[in-house]
N, C-alpha and C positions, 0 to 999 in steps of 0.2 A: 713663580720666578719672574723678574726681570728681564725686559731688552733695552738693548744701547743701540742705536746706528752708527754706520759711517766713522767719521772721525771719533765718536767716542770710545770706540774700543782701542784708542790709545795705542795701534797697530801702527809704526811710521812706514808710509809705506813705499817709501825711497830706499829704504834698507831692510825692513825688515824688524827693526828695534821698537821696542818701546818709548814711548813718551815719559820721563821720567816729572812724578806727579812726588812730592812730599810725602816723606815716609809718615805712614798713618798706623802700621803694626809696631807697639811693643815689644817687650820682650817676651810679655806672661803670655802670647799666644791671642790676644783677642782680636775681636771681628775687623775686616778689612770694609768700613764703610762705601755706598754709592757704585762708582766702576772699578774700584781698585781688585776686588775678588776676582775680576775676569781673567788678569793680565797680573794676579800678586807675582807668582816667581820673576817675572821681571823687574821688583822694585828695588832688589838689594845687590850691591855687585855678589859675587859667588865667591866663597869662601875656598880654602884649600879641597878642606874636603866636608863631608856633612857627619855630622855632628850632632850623636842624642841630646835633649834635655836632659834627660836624668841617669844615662843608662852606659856605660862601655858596651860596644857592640863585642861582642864576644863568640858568636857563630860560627864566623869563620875566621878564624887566626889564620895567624903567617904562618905560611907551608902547609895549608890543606889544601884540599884538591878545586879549585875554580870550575863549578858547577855550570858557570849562565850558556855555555854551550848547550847544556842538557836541559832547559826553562820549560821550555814549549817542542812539541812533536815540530819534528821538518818535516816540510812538503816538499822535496827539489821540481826545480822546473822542467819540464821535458818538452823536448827542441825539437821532437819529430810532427812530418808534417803532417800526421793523423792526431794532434790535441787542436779540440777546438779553438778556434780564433774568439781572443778574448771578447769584448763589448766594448772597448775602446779601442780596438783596431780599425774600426767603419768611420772613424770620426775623423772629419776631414781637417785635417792641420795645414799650414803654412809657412810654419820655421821647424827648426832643428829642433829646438827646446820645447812647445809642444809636441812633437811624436814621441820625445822623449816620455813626456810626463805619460802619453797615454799607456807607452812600453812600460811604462814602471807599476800606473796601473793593473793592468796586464799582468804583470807577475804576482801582485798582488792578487787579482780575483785567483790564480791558477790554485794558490795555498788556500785562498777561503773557499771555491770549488769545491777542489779535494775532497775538504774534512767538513763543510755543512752538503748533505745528501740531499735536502730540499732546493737545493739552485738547481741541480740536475733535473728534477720533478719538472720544477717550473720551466729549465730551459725546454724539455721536450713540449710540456701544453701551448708555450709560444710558440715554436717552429710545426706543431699538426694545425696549429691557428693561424698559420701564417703573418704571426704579430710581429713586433720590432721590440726589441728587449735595451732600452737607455737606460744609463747608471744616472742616477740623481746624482745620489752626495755618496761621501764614504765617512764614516765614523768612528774616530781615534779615541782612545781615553789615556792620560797620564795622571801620576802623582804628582800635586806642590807642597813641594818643603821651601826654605828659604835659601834658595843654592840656583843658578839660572840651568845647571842640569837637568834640571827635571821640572814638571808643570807644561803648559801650551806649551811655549817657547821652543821647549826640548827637542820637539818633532816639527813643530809649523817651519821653522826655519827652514827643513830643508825641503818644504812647498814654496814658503817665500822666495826663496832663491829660485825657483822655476818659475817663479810670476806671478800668483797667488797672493793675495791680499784680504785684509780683513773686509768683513760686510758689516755683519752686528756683533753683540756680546750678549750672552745672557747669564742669569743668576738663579739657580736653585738651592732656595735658602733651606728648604728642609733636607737638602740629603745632601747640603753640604758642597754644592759641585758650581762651579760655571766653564761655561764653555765660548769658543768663538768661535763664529761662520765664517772661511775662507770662500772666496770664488776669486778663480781667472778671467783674465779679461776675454779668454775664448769662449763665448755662451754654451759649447757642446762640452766642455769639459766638465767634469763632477763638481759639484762643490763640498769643501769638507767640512766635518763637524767636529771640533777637537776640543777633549771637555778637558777638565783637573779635578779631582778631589783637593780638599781645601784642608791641610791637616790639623793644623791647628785651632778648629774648630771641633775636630774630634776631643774624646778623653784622653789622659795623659797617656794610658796603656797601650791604648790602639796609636795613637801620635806615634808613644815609643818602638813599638813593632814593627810599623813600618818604617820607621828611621833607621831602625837594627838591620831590616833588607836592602832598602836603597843604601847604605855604607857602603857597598859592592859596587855600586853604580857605575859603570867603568867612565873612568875621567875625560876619554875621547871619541865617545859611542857617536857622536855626531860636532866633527869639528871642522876648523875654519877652512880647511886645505878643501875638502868638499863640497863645502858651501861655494867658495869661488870657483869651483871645477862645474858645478851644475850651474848654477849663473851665467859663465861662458860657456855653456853650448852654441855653436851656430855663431859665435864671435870668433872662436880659434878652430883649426884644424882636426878632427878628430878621427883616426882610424874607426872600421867595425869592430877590434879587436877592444880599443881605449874606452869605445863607448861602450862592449858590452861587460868590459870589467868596472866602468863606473856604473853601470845600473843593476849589480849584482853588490857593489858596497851601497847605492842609494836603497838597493830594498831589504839587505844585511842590515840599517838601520833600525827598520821596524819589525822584522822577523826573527832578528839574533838576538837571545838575549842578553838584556845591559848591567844586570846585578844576577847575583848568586842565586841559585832554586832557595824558595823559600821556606821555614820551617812550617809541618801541617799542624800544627798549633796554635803556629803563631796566625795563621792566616784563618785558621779557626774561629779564633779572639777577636780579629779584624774582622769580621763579616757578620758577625752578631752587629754590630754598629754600623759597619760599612761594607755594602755584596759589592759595591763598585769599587772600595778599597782593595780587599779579598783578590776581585776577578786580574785588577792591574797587577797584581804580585805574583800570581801564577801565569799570568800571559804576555805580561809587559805591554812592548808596542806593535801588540798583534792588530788589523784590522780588526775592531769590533763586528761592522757589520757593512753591507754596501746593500744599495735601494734599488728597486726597479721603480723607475716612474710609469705609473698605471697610462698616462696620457700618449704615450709613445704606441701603448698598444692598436691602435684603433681598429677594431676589430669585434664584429659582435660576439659576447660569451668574453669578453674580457676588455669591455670598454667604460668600465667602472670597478671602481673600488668593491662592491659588493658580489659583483658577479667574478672578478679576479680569485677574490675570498671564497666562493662558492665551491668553483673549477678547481683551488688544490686541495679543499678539504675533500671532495669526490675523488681527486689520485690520491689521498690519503697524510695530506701534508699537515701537521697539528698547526692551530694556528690560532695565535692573540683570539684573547674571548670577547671582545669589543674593538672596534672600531673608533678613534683616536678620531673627535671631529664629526658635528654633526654636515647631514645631507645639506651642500648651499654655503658652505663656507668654503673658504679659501684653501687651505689643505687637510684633506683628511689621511691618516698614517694608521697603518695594521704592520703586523709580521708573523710571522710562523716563532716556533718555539724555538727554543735555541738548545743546538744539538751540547753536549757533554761528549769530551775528548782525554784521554789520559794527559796529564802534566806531572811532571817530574818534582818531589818534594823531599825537603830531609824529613824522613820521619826516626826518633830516635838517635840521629847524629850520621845516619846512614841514608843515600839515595833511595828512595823511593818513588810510587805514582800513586795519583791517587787521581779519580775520576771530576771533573768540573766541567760546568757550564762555558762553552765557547762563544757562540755567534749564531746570531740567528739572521733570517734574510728579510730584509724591510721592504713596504709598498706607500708609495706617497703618491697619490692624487690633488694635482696644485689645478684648483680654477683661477680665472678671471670671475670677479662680481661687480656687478656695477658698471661693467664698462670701464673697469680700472684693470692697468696692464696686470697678467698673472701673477700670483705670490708667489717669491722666490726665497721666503726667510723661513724661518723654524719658529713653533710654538712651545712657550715655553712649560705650557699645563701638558702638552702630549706629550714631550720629549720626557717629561719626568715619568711617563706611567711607562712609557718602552724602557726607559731604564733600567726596571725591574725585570726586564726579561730575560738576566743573565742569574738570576735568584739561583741559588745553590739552597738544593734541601738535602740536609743533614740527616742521614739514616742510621738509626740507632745498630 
């Protein structure tokens, strides 16, 4: 893979928009040269609606029943004062619009909580350790097609509008994917990681598959009225009522689904070629995963990467079979396995579930070497072996 800093990831970061570069994709689908893969959904204005290459979407016709409520399992959130206080509630803010982002975090960890069992594990061996549990980063994946609905753009925007900005870009040319590094200008807030499958680097089949699900797409899953409603936090007036029904549509975003349950076939098809194509069509824009950074621990029995790794395989937590980074480098990255949750599928033309790989929990140890300030970016040789962690095997 490739990195890009700063300015090249073509993030503007007064608004939020792309830098618009010369269109360099065809029509027959080929490669996005240099930085353009990072940031392609941004190159083309957005059409009415998306639109196979080859194919009439035909799935779901007019007047069937509108599934994407049913996409992904809910987790609702629960308001009493016996659920644990999230890991971005300790983080000391200053305006309106950070506590917001951390509250929205927050709701976010409560649904990946929930349904991965191994955070649990690990929250109890920090609190008998008397360790400190920081969120590094958190980890989004979407689909690009050539539509600005879907791709980064689709979701980053409504971090950009909370203050978030690009860092770097990167490029993974064998599985097809780039992603961009967001960080706030608050050092304790997370930073995000927000990747895209690249479709049209795929085959026509798997290309068409997912075109035939994203058709669904709902046309307003994230629109303008929102974007300038989180933007003005903390500039206009806002009830406890106003704010907590806007942090209930900001995390509706990514938790509710945006297109129809997909068919188990078709998502069959797509995962022979692509598990990170595959994982986005039955989960959408679930959190992938969010980090503990190992550094935050300091505490012996969990003041490294290897002895962190030791402590949950002993509570019995399955975990990545290597270690991501050797000893003496800048960041080295592990995680546990990733749990399998029921998701909702047509199988046959009728709702169904069927079992898949959700989210696992990730661990990142970032040194200083040299005497040069700590690494804060992402590797793009590591990033691509965690990838693999959401792997679906296929039981006869």
């Amino acid at each position: 893979g490739r990195v890009f800093s700063g300015a090249s990831c073509l993030v503007a970061a007064s608004k939020g928009t792309a830098t618009m570069l010369s269109r360099l994709r065809g029509g027959g689908g080929g490669r996005l040269p240099g930085l353009a893969p990072a940031l392609s959904s941004l190159l083309t204005p957005s059409p009415s609606r998306l639109t196979p290459r080859t194919t009439t979407p035909t799935a779901r016709p007019r007047g069937s029943p509108d599934t994407r409520h049913s996409l992904s399992s809910s987790v609702h959130f629960d308001p009493s004062p016996s659920r644990p206080r999230g890991p971005h509630s300790s983080v000391a803010t200053s305006t309106k619009q950070e506590a917001f982002v951390c509250k929205m975090f927050d709701r976010l960890w409560d649904t990946y909580r929930a349904r991965v069992s191994y955070v649990r594990t690990y929250e109890s061996l920090v609190a008998g350790k008397g360790a400190t549990f920081f969120n590094d980063h958190i980890a989004l994946r979407t689909i690009a097609l050539q539509d600005s609905r879907t791709g980064i753009s689709s979701i980053s925007r409504l971090f950009e509008a909370l203050g978030y900005r690009s860092a770097e870009c990167y490029n993974f040319e064998d599985k097809h994917l780039a992603a961009v590094y967001f960080q706030h200008p608050h050092p304790k807030l997370p930073k995000l990681f927000v990747s895209e499958l690249k479709t049209w680097e795929l085959s026509e089949e798997s290309s068409d598959l997912i075109t035939k699900t994203l058709f669904s797409h709902h046309p307003d899953h994230v629109n303008d009225t929102l974007l300038r409603r989180l933007n003005a936090i903390g500039s206009k007036d806002m009830s406890d009522a106003e704010q907590e029904a806007l942090l209930m549509e900001a995390v509706a975003c990514l938790e509710k689904p945006a297109w129809n349950a997909v068919d188990l076939e078709d998502v069959r098809k797509v995962h022979k070629e692509s598990q990170y194509g595959a994982w986005v069509l039955v989960h959408g824009y679930n959190v992938n995963h969010f980090t503990s950074l190992i550094n935050s621990h300091k505490v012996q029995g969990l003041d490294d990467i290897e002895s962190t790794t030791t402590a949950l395989k002993n509570a019995g937590v399955p975990m990545k079979g290597q270690i991501e980074g050797d000893k003496g480098t800048s960041l080295r990255q592990t995680a546990t396995e990733a749990v399998e949750i029921d998701v909702p599928v047509m199988i046959n033309g009728q709702m169904g579930t069927t079992k898949w790989p959700y989210a696992y929990f990730e661990f990142a140890q970032r040194d200083s070497i040299g005497g040069a300030p700590r690494y804060e970016g992402f590797k793009s040789t590591q990033a691509t072996h965690l990838f693999e962690m959401t792997q679906h095997e296929v039981k006869n």
